[in-house]
C-alpha distance (Angstrom), angle and dihedral (degrees) to the residues before:
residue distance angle dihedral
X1 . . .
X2 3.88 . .
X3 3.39 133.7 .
X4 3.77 126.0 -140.0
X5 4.01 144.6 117.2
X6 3.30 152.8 -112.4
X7 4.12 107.9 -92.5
X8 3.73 94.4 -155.2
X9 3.89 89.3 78.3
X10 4.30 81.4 70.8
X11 3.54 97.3 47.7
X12 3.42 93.0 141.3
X13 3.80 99.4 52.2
X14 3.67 125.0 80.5
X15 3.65 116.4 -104.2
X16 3.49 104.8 -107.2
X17 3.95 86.3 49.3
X18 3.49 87.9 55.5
X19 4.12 92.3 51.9
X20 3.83 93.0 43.0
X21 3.83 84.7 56.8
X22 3.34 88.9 49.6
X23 4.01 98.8 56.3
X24 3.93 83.9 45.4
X25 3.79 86.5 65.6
X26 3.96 96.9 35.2
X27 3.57 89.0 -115.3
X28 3.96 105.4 167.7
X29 3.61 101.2 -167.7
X30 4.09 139.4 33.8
X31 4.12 122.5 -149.0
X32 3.59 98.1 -154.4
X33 4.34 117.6 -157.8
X34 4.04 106.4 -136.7
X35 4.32 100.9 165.3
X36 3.58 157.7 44.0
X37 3.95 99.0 -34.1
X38 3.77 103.2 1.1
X39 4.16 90.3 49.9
X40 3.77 94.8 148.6
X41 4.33 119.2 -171.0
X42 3.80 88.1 -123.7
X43 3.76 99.8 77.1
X44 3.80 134.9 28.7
X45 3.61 106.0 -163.5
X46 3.76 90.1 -167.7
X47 3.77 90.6 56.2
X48 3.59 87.2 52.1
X49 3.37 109.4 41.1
X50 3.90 117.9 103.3
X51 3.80 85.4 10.4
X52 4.45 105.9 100.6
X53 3.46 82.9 173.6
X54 3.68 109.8 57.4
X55 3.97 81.8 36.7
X56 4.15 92.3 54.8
X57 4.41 82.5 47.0
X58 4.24 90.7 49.3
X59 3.88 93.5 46.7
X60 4.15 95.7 41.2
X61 3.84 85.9 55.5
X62 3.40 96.6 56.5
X63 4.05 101.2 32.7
X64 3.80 79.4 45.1
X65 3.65 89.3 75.6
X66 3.67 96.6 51.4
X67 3.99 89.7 -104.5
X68 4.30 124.2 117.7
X69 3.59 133.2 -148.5
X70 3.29 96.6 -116.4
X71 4.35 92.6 -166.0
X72 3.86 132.4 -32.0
X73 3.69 115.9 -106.8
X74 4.26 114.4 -118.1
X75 3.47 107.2 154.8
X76 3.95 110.6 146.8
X77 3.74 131.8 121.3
X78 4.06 102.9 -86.4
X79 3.40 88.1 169.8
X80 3.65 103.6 54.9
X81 3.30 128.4 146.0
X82 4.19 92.1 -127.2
X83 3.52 95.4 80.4
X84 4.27 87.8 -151.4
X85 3.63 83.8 58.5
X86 4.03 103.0 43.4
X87 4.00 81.4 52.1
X88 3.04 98.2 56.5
X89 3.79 102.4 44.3
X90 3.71 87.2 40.2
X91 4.05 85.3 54.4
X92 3.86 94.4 46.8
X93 3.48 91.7 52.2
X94 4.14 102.6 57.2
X95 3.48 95.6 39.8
X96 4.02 82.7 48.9
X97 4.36 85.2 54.6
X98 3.47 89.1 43.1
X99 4.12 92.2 47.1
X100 3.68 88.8 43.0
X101 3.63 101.5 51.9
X102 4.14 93.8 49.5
X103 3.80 78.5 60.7
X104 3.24 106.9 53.2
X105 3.85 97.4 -120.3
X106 4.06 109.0 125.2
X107 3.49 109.9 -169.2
X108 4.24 131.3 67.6
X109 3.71 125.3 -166.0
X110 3.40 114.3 -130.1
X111 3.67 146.5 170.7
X112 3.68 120.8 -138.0
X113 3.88 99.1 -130.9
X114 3.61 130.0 -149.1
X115 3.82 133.5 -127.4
X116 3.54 136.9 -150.0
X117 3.87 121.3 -72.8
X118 3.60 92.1 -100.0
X119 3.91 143.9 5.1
X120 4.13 92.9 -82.3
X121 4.05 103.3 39.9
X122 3.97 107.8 110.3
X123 3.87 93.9 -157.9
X124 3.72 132.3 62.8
X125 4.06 118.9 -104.3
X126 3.72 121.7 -162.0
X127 3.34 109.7 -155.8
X128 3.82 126.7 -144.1
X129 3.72 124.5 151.2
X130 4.41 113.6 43.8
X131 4.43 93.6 -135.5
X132 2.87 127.3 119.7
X133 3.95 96.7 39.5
X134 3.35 87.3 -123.9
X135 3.93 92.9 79.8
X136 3.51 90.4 42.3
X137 3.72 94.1 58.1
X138 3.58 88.2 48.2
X139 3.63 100.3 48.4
X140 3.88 85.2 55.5
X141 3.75 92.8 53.5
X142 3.63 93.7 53.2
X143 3.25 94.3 53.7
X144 3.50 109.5 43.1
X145 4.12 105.8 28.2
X146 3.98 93.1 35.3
X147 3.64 126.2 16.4
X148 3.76 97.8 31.2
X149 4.10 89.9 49.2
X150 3.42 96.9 42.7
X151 4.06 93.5 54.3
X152 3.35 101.5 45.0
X153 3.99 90.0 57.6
X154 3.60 81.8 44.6
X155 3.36 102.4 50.2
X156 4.36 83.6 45.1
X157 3.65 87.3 60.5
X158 3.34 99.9 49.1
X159 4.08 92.0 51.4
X160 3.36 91.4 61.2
X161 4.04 90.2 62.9
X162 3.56 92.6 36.5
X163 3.70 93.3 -115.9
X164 3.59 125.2 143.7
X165 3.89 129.0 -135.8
X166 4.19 114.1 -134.2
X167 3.62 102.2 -165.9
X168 4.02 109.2 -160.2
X169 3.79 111.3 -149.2
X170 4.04 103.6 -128.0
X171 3.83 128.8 171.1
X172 3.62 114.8 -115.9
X173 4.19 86.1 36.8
X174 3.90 119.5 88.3
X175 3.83 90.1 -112.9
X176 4.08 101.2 61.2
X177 4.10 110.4 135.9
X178 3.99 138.9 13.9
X179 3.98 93.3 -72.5
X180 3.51 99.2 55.2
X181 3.83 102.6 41.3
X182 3.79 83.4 51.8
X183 3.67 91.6 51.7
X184 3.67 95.0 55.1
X185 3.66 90.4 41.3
X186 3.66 91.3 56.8
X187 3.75 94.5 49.3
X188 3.85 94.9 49.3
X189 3.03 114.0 30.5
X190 3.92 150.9 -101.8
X191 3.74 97.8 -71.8
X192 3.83 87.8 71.8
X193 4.05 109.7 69.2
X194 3.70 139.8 143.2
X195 3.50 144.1 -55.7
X196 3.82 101.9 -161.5
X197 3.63 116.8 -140.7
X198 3.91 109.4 171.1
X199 3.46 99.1 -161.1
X200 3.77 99.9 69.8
X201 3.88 86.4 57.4
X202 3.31 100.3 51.4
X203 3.53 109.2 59.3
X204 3.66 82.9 47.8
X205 3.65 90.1 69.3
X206 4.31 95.8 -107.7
X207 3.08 121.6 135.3
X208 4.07 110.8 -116.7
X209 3.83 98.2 -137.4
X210 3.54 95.5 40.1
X211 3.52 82.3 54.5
X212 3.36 95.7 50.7
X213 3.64 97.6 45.7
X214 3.54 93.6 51.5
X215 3.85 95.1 55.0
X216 3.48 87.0 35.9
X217 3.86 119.9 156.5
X218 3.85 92.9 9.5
X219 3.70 82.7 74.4
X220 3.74 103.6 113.8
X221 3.57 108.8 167.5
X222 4.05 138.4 6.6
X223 3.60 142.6 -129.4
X224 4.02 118.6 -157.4
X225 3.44 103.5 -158.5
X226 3.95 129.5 129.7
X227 3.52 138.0 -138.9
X228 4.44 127.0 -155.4
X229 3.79 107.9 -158.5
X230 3.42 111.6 -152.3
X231 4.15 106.3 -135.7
X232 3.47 93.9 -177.2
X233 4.33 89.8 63.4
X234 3.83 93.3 34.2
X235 3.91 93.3 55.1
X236 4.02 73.6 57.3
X237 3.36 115.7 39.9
X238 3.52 111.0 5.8
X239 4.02 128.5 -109.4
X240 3.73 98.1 -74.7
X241 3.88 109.8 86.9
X242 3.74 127.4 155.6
X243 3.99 103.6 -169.1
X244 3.41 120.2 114.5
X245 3.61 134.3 -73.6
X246 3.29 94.5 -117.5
X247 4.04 92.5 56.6
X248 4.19 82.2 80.3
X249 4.01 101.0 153.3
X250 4.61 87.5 54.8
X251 2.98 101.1 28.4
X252 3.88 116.8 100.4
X253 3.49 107.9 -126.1
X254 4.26 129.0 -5.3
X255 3.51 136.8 -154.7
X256 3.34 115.4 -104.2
X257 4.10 150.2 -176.6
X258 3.50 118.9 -93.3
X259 3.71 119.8 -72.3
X260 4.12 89.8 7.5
X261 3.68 95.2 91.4
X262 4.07 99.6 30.2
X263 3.77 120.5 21.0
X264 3.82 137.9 -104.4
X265 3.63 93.5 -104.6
X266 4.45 88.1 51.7
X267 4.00 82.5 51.5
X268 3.33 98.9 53.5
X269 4.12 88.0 35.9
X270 4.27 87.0 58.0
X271 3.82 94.5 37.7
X272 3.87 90.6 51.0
X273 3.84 88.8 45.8
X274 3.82 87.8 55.3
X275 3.55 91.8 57.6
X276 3.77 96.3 43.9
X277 4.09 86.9 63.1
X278 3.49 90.9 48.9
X279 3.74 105.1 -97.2
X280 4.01 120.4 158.0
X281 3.27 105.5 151.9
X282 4.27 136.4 93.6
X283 3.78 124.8 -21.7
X284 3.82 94.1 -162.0
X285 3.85 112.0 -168.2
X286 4.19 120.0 -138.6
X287 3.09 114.5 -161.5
X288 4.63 112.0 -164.7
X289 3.72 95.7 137.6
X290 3.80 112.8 132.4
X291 3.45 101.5 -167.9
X292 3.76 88.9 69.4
X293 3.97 135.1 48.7
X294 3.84 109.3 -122.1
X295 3.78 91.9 -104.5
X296 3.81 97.6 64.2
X297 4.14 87.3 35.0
X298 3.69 94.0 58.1
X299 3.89 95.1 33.0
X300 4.02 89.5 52.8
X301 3.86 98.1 46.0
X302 3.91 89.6 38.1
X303 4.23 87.8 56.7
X304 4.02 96.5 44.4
X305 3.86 92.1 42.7
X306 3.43 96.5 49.8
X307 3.80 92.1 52.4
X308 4.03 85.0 63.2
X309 3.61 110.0 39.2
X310 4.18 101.3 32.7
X311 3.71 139.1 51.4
X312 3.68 94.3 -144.1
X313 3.51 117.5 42.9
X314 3.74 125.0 -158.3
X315 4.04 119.9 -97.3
X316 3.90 99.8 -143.5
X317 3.88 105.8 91.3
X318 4.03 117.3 -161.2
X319 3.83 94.4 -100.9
X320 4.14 87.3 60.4
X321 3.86 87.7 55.3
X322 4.10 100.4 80.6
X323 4.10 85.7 37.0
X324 3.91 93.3 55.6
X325 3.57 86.0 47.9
């Protein structure tokens, strides 16, 4: 299993700052964000597409260094209701197959999007609860005359290029727990599978390796990211919340560093449970936890998970970072 992170978190460092950072903390592998929401600085997929040559240069610098891209980043909304928007994301995302496959890398992280709650609605509506009918009817349109076309001439696409879509369950998205990424699974096919990110289950109330064991070998790429939930709110107000992030002492449940929301021992529960289905690929780390800066974040997460998935673990520790430079 490798190690690495999401390079979004550096968006305001150059890319090969970003990689030497990465050696530093014997990171072996880079996730790299290339549309609609995960549009990082460090690629341009419309600078590189058509161009093998500028693509060969970008992926030599980074495999240079002993590093891989582990998958490109896409997640957006193709499927949006705004039409300008849906285009776009839809856009974003072949030229990021097509980018991705001159590269080598196989595998895009995705998120299944949702649409409006009928052919006319200009604004997205997750749906969670089937009364009044209304929502059910709507939930049943998404599903079967939007988000299960769209992915199965997705997933099509991306065959042909040898790619392979990582759908990341996330609330307010059709595909948000176990059920519903199996659903879509089932209905397109087994080139589309999962890019695990724990946190999103957790504050749901799922249980991370049941999660995992039930997805199981159709995991094909992971998120290390964790997640505090808040008890003292939720015996409140429940586990759905939509303040802001930043709102961390009411808010239900906050993102949080590795091993600062769930403890060692759940870590090394998860990470075992990933190699029970058969997982060995990419352990990217997230970092969206506001009561850190992204140096101590990454540093933090980097030193717990590399007690767990590495005989030798590297010697620079987070707070070293900013004094190196």
């Amino acid at each position: 299993m490798k190690l690495g992170a999401f390079s979004i978190l550096f968006n305001d460092l150059s890319l090969d700052d970003v990689l030497d950072l990465y050696v530093k903390l014997g990171l072996n592998a880079i996730e790299i964000g290339s549309a609609a929401y995960s549009a990082s600085s460090h690629i341009n997929v419309n600078e590189l597409y058509g161009h093998p040559d500028r693509i060969k240069a970008f992926t030599k610098k980074i495999t240079d260094r002993g590093i891989t891209i582990s998958a490109l980043g896409g997640a957006g909304n193709p499927i949006h209701p705004n039409k300008e928007i849906a285009k776009a994301h839809h856009e974003s995302f072949e030229k990021s197959v097509i980018v991705a496959s001159e590269m080598g890398v196989d595998i895009i992280n995705l998120l299944s999007g949702v649409p409006g709650g009928g052919p006319d609605d200009k604004v997205p509506n997750w749906i969670v609860a089937p009364w009044p009918e209304d929502f059910a009817k709507a939930y049943q349109y998404q599903w079967d005359e939007v988000l299960i076309p769209y992915w199965s001439k997705a997933n099509e696409f991306a065959k042909k290029y040898g790619v392979r879509l990582a759908i990341e369950a996330h609330p307010n998205f059709c595909v948000y727990n176990v059920e519903s990424w199996l659903k879509l699974r089932k209905a397109v096919g087994e080139n589309l599978g999962c890019n695990f990110d724990p946190s999103h289950y957790i504050w749901q109330g799922v249980d991370p390796c049941v999660a995992i064991r039930e997805i199981g070998s159709a995991i094909f790429h992971a998120h290390a990211k964790d997640v505090f939930v808040n008890d003292r709110i939720v015996k409140k107000n429940g586990l759905l919340d939509p303040k802001p992030y930043s709102e961390f002492r009411d808010r239900s449940w906050n993102f949080r560093t590795c091993g600062y929301g769930s403890n060692e021992k759940i870590w090394r529960d998860m990470i075992s449970a990933l190699a029970e289905v058969g997982f060995d690929g990419t352990l990217s780390i997230e970092h969206e936890d506001c009561l850190m800066n992204r140096e101590e974040g990454i540093g933090k997460a980097v030193e717990m998970l590399q007690r767990i998935i590495r005989k030798e673990p590297v010697k620079i520790m987070w707070w070293e970072m900013r004094a190196e430079g």
